[in-house]
N, C-alpha and C positions, 0 to 999 in steps of 0.2 A: 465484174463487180459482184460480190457474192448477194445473195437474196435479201440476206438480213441486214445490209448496209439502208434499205429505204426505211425500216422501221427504226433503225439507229438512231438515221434524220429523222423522222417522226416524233421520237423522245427527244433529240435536242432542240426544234423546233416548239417543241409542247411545255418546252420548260418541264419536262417529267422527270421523275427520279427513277421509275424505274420501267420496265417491261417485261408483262407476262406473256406467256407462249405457251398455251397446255392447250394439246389435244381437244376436239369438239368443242373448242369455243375460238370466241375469235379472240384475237391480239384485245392487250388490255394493257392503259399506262396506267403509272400511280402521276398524279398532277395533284400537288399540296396536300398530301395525305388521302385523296380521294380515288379510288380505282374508276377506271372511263373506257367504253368500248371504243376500237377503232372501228370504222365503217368498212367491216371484212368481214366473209363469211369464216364460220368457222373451220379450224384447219383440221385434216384430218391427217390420222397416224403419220402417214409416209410422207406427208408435204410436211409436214414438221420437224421430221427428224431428217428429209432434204437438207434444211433449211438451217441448224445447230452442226450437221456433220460436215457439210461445206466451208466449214472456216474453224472445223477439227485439224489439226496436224497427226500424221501417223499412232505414234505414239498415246496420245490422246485420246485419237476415237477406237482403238486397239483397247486399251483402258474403261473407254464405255460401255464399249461393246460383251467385254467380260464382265462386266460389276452388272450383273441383269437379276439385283434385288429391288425392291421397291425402298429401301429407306437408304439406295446408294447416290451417296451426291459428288460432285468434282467441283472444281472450282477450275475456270479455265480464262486465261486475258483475250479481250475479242478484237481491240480496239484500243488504242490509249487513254480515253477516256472510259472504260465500258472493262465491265466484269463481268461474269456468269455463274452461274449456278445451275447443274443440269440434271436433274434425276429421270432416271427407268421411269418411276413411277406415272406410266401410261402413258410415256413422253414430257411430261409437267417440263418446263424451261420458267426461269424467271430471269432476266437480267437487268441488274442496277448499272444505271448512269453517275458515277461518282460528280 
């Protein structure tokens, strides 16, 4: 089961809409318009881009891996309920829970 599958459950248990992932801090959900730490240290470079390339398909993370601007984003399906949003920019991850 990929890494990011417990923070998935985390947002759908949290009733959260969405979930942040950026670099030097830790996880963060939006719950009712309000952003919330998770009780996580924060993550550093390589455990984060672990953690988003893990449930890249080929094509995809080939894709990411080339677009190494800071205002390059993709949009990628992670999960049937679940979207993403992934830019360079220092690893930054956000992903919304539809």
């Amino acid at each position: 089961m990929p890494v990011i599958d417990r923070y998935f459950k985390f947002v759908t248990e949290s009733n959260a809409s969405d979930l942040h992932l950026t670099t030097g801090s830790p996880p963060m959900v939006r719950v009712h318009g309000e952003l919330k730490s998770i009780n996580h240290p924060p993550f550093k470079n390589e455990d984060l881009y672990k953690i988003i390339t893990e449930i890249m398909n080929d094509r995809v993370r080939k894709e990411f891996e080339e677009k190494n601007r800071p205002t390059s984003y993709m949009s990628l399906e992670t999960r049937a309920d679940f979207a993403a949003t992934l830019s360079r920019n220092a690893l930054a991850s956000g992903l919304s829970h539809d």
